[in-house]
C-alpha atoms as an extended CHARMM CRD file, in Angstrom:
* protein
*
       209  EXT
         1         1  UNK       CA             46.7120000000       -4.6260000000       12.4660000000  PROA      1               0.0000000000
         2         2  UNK       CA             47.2570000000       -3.5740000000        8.6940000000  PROA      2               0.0000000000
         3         3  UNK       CA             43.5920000000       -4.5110000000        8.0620000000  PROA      3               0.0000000000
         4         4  UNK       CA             41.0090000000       -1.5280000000        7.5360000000  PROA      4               0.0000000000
         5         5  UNK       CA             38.3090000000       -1.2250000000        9.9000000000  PROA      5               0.0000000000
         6         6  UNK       CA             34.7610000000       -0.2210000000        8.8120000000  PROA      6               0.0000000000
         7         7  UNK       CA             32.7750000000        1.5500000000       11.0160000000  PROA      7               0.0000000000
         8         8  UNK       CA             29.0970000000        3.0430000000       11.1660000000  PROA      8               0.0000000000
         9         9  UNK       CA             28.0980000000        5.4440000000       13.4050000000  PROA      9               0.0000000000
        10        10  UNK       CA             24.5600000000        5.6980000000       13.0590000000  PROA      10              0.0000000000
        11        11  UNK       CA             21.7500000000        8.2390000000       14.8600000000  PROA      11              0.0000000000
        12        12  UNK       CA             24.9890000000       10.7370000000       14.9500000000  PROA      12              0.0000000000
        13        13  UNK       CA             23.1360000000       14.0510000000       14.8110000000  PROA      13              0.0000000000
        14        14  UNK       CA             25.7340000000       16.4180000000       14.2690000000  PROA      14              0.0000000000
        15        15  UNK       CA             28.3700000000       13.9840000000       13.7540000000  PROA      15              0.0000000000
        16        16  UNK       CA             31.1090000000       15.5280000000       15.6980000000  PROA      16              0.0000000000
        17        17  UNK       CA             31.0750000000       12.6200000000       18.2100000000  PROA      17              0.0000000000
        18        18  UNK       CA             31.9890000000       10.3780000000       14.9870000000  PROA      18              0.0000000000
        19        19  UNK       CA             34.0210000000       12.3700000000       14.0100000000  PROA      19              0.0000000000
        20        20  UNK       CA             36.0730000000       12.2640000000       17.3110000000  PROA      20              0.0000000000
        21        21  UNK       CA             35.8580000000        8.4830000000       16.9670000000  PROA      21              0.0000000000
        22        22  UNK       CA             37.4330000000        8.6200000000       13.9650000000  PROA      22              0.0000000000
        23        23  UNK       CA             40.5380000000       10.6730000000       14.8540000000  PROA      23              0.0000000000
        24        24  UNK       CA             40.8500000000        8.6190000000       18.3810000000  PROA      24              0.0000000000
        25        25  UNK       CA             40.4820000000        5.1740000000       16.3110000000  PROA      25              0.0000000000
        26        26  UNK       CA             43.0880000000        6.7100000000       13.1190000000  PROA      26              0.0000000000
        27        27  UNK       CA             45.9490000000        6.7190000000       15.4660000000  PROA      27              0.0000000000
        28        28  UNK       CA             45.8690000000        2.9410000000       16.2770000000  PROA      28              0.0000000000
        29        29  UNK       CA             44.9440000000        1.5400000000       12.6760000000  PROA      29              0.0000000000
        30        30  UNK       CA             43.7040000000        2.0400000000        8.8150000000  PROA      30              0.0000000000
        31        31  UNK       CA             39.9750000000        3.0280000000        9.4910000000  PROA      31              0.0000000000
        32        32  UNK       CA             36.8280000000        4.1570000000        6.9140000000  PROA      32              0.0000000000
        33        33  UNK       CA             33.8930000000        5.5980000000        9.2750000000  PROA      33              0.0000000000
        34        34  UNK       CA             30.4980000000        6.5550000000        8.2200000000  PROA      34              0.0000000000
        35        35  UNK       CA             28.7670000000        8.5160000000       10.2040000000  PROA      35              0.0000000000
        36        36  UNK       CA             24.9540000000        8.8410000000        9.2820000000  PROA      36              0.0000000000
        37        37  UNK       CA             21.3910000000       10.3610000000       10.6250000000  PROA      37              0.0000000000
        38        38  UNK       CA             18.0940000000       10.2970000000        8.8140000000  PROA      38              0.0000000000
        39        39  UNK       CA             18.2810000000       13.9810000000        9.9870000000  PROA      39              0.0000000000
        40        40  UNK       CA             21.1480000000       15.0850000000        8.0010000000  PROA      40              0.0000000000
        41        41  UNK       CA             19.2980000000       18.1010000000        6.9780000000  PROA      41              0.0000000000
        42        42  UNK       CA             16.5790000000       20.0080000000        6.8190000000  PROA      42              0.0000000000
        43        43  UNK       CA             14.7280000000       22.4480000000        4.0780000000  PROA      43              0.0000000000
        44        44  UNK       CA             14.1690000000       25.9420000000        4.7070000000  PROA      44              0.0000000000
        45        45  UNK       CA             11.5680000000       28.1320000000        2.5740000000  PROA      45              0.0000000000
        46        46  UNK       CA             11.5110000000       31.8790000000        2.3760000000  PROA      46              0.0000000000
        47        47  UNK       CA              8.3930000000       33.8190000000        2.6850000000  PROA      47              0.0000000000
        48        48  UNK       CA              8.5860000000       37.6580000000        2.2700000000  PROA      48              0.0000000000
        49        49  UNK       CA             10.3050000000       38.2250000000        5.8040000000  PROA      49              0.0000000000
        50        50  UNK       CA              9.9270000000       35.0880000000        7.2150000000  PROA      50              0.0000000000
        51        51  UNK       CA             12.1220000000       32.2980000000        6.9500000000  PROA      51              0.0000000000
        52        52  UNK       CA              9.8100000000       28.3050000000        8.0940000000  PROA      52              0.0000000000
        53        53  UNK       CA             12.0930000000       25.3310000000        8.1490000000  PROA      53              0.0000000000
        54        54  UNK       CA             11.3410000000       22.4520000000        7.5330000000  PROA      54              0.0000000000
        55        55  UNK       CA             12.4970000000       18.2280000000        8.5470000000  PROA      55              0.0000000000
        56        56  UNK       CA             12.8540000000       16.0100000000        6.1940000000  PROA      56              0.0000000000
        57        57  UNK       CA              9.4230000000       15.0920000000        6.2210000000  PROA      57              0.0000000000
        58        58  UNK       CA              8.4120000000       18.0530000000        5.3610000000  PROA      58              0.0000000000
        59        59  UNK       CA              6.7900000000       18.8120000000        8.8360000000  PROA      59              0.0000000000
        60        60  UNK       CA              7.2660000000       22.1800000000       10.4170000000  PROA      60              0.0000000000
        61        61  UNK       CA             10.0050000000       22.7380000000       12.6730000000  PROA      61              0.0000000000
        62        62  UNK       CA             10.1880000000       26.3440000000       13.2790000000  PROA      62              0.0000000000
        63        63  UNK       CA              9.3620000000       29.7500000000       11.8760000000  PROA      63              0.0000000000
        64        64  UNK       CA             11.8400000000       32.3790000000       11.9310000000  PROA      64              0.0000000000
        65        65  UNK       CA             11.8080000000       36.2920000000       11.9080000000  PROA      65              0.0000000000
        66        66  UNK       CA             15.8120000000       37.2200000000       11.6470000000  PROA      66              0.0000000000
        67        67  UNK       CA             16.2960000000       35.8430000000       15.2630000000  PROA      67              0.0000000000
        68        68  UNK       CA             13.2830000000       35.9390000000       16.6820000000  PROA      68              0.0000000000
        69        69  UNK       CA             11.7140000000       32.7700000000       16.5730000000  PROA      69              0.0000000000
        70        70  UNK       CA              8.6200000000       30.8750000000       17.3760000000  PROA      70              0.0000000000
        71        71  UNK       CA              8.0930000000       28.7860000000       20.9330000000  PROA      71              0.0000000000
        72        72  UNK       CA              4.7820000000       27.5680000000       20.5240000000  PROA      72              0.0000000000
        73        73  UNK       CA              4.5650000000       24.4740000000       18.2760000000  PROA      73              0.0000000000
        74        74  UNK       CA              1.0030000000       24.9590000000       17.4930000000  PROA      74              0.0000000000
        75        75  UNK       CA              1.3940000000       29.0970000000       17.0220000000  PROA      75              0.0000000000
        76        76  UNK       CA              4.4340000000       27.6430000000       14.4390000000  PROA      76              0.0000000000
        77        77  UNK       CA              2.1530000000       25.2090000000       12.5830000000  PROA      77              0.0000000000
        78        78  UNK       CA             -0.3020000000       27.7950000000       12.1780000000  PROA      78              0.0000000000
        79        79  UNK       CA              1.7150000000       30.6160000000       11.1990000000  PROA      79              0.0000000000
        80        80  UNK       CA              3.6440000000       28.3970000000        7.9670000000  PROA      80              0.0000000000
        81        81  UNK       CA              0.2760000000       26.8770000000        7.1690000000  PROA      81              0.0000000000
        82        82  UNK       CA             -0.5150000000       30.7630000000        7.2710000000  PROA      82              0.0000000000
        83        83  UNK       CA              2.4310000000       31.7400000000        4.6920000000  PROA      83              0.0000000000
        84        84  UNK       CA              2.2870000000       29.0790000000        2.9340000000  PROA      84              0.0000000000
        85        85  UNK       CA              5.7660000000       29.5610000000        1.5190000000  PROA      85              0.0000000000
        86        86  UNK       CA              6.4860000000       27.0490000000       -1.9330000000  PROA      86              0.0000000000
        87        87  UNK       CA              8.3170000000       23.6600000000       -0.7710000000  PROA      87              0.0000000000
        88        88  UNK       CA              9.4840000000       23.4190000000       -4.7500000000  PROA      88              0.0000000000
        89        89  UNK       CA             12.0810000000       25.8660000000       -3.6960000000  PROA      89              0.0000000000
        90        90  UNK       CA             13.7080000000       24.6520000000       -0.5510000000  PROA      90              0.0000000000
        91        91  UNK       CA             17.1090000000       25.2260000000        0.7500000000  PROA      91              0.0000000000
        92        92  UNK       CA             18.6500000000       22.7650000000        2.0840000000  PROA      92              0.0000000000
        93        93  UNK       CA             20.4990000000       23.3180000000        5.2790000000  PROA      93              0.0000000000
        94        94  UNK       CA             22.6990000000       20.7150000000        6.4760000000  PROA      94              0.0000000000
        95        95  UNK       CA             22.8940000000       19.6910000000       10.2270000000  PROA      95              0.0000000000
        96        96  UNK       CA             26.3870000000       18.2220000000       10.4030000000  PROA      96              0.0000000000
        97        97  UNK       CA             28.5030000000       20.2440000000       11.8660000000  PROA      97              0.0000000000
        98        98  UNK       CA             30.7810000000       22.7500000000        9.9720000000  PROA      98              0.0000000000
        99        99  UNK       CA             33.8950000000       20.4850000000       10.7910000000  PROA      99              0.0000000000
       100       100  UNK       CA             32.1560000000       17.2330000000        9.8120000000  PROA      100             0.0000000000
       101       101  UNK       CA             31.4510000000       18.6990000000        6.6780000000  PROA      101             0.0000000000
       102       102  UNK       CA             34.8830000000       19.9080000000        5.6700000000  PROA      102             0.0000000000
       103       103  UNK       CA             36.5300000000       17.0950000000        7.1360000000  PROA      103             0.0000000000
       104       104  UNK       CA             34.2500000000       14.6900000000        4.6590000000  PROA      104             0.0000000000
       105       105  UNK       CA             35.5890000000       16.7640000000        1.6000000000  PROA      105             0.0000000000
       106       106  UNK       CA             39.0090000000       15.8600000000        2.4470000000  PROA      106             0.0000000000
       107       107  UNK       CA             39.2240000000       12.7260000000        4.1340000000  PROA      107             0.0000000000
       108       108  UNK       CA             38.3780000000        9.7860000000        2.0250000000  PROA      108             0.0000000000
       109       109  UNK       CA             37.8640000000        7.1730000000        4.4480000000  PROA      109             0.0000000000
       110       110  UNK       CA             35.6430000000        9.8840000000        6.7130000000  PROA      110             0.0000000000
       111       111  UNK       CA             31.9160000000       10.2570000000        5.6140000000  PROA      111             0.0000000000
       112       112  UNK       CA             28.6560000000       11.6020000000        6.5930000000  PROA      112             0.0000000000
       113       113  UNK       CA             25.3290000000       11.2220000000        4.9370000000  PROA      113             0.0000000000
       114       114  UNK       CA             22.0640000000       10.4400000000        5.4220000000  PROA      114             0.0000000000
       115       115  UNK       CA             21.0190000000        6.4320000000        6.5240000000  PROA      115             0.0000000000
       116       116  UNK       CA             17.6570000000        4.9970000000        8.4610000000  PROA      116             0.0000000000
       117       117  UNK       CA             18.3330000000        2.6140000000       11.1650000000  PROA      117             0.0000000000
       118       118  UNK       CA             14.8190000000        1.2630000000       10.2180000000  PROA      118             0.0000000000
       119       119  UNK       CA             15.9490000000        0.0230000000        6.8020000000  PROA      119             0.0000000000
       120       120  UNK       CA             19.4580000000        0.9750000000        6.7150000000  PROA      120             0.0000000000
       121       121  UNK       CA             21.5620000000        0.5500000000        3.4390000000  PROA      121             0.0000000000
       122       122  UNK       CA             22.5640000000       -3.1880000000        2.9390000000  PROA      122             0.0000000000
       123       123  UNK       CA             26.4590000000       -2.4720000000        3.2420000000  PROA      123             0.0000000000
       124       124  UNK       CA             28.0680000000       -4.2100000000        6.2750000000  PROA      124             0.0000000000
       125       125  UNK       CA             30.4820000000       -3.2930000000        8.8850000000  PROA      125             0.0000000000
       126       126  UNK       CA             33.0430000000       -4.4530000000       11.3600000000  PROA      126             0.0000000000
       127       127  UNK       CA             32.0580000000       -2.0430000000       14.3580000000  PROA      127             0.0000000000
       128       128  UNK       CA             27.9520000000       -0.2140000000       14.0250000000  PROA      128             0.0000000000
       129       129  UNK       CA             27.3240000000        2.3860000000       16.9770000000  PROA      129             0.0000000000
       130       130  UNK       CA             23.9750000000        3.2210000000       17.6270000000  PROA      130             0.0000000000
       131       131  UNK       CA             24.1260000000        5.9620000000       20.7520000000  PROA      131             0.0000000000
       132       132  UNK       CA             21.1050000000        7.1270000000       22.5760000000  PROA      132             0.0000000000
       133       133  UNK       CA             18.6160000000        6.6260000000       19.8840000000  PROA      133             0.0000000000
       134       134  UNK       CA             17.4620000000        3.1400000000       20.4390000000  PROA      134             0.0000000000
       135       135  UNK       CA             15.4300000000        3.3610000000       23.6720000000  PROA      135             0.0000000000
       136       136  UNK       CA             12.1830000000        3.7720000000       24.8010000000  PROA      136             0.0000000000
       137       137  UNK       CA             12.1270000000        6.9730000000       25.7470000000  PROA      137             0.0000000000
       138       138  UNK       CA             12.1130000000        7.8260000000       21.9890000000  PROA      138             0.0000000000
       139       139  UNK       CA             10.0900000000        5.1430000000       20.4830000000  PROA      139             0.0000000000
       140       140  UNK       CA              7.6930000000        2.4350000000       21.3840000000  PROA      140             0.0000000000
       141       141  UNK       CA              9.1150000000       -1.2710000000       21.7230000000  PROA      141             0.0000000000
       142       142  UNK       CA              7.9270000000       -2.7040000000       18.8110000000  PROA      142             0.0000000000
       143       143  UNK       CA              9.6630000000        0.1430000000       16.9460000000  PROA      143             0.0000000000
       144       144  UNK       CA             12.9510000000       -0.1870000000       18.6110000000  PROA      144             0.0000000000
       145       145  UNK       CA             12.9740000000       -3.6960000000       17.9940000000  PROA      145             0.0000000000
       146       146  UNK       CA             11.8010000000       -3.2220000000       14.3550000000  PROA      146             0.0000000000
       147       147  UNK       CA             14.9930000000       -1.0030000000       14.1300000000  PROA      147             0.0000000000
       148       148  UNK       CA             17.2810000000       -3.3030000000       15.8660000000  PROA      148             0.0000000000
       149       149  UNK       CA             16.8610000000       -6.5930000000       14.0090000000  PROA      149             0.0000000000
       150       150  UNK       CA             17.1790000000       -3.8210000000       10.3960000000  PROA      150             0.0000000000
       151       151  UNK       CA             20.7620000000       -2.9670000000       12.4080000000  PROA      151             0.0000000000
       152       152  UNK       CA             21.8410000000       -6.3060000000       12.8930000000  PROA      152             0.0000000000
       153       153  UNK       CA             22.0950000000       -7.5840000000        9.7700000000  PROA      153             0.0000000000
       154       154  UNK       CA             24.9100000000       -5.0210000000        8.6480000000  PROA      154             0.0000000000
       155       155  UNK       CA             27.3700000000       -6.1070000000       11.2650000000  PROA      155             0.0000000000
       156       156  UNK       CA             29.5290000000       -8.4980000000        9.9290000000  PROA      156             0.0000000000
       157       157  UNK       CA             30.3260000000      -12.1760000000       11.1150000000  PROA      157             0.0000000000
       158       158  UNK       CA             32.7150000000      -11.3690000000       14.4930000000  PROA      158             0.0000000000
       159       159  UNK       CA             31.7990000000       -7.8430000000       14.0380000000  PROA      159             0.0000000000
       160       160  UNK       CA             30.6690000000       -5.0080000000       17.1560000000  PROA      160             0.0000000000
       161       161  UNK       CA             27.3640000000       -3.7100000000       17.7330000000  PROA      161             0.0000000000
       162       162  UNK       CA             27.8860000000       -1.5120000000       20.3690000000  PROA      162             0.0000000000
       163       163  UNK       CA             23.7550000000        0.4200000000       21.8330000000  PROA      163             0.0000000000
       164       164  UNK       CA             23.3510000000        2.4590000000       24.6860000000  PROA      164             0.0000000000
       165       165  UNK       CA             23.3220000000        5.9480000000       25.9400000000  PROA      165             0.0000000000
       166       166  UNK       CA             26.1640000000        8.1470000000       26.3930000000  PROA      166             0.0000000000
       167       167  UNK       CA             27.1510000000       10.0540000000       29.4480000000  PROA      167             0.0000000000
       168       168  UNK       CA             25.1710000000       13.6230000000       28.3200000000  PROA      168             0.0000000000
       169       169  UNK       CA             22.0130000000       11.5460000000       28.3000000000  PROA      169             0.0000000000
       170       170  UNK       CA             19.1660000000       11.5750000000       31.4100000000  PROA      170             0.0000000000
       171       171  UNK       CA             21.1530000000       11.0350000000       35.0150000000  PROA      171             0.0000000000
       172       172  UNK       CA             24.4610000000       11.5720000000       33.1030000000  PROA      172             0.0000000000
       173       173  UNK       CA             25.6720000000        8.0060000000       33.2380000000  PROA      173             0.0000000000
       174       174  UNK       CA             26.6410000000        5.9050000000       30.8900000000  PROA      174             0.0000000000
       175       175  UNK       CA             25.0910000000        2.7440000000       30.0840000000  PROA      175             0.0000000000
       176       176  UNK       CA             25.7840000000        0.3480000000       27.0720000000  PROA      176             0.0000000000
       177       177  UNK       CA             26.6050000000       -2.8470000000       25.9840000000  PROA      177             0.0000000000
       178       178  UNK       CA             28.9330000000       -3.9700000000       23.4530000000  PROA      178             0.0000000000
       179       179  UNK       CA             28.0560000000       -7.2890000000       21.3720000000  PROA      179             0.0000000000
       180       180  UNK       CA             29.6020000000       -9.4690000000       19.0600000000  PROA      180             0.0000000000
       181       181  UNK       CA             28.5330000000      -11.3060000000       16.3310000000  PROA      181             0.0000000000
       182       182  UNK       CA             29.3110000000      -14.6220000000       16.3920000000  PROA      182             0.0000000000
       183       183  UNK       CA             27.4860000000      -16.1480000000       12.6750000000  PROA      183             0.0000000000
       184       184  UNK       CA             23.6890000000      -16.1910000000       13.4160000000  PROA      184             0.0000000000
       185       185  UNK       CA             23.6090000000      -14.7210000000       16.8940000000  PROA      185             0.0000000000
       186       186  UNK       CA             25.3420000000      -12.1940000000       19.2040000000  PROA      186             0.0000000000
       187       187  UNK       CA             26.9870000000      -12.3880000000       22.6510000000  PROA      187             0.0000000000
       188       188  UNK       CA             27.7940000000      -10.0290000000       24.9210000000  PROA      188             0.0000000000
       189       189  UNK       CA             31.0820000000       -8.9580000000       24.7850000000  PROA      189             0.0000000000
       190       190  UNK       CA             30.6470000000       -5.6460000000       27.6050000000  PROA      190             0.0000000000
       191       191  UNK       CA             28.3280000000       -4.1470000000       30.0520000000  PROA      191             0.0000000000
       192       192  UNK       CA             28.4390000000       -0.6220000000       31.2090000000  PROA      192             0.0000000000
       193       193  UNK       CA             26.4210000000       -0.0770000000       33.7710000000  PROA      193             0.0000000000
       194       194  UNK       CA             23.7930000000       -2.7190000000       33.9610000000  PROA      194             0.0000000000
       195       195  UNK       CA             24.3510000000       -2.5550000000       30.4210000000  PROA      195             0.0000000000
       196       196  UNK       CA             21.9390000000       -1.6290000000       26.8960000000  PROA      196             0.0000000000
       197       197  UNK       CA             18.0790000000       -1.8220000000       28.2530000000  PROA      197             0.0000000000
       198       198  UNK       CA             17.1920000000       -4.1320000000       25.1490000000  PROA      198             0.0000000000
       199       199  UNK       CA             20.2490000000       -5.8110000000       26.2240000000  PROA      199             0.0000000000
       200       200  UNK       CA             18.1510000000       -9.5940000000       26.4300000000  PROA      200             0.0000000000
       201       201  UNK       CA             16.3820000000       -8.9750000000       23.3460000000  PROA      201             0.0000000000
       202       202  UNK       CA             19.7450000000       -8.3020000000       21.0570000000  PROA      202             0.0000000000
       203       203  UNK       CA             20.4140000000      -11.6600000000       22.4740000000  PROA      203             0.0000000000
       204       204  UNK       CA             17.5720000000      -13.2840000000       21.2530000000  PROA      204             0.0000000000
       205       205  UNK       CA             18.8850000000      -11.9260000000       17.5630000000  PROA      205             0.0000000000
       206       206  UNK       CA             19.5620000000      -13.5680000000       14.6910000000  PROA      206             0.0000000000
       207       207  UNK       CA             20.2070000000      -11.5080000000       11.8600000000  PROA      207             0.0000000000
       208       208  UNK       CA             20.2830000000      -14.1030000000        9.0710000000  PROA      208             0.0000000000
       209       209  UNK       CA             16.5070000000      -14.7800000000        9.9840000000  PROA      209             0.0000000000
């Protein structure tokens, strides 16, 4: 029970979710949580009145007049492409929330950066949560499973891998799956509710391939 417990929280937006995590999980044992989105922030540029923002990409997201802001994406495109604002001098705006941020100054063993579940960083973990990122309705197949066999190889030997959606997502039920890695495969070790939708294909895994 002394042992740490690594944990990755991955696709965690805002991070207050993993952040929660981490307080519930504190209270039981010694844990170090990362919590990580490829959003982690995005770049805003100044133009005279107007403020465009920007993803990490570098593709519009929204221009902004004080509070009034843009609906149409087109009208948005056109009106940055229009200003033309300089990307040398972004500002980076971070999209953790305030209390993830402050928390990660203080807390050691509590982080939040910036990872990509389609090449994530090497570094492996006893527990990886991906949450309602991971399904179809936001990427093709082949990308999702692209993603998930990247995933896979950071959980360590008898580690979790726990996929799924969370309650706040379409009908407002649950459903997941929680797998274990047992040396070059995983089992199921949980089903919520019929369980993770790729649930057959993390099966088929074997993340020393």
């Amino acid at each position: 029970m002394d042992k740490e417990v690594t944990v990755h929280d991955m696709a965690a937006s805002d991070g207050i979710t993993s952040l929660e995590l981490f307080d519930r999980l504190s209270h039981e044992r010694p844990v170090r949580l990362t919590a990580s989105d490829y959003y982690d922030e995005i770049g805003a540029a100044r133009k005279g009145m107007f403020w465009v923002f920007y993803d990490k990409d570098q593709v519009v997201l929204q221009v902004a007049l004080g509070a009034i802001a843009l609906r149409s994406r087109r009208a948005n495109e056109f009106l940055a492409w229009l200003l033309s604002p300089s990307l040398s001098t972004l500002t980076p705006v971070s999209l953790f929330h305030p209390d993830v941020i402050e928390r990660a100054k203080i807390e050691g063993r509590f982080v939040a950066t910036r990872d990509n579940f389609f090449s994530p960083s090497p570094m492996q973990y006893d527990v990886v949560r991906v949450m309602n990122a991971l399904g179809e309705r936001n990427y093709p197949r082949g990308q999702i499973e692209r993603a998930l066999r990247a995933v896979a190889k950071t959980v360590v030997d008898g580690g979790l891998l726990v996929l799924g959606r969370s309650a706040d997502e379409l009908d407002g039920s649950p459903q997941a799956t929680i797998f274990q890695r047992r040396q070059n495969m995983f089992r199921a070790v949980s089903d919520m509710r019929g369980g993770y939708e790729l649930r057959d294909f993390v099966l088929e895994l074997q993340p020393d391939a």
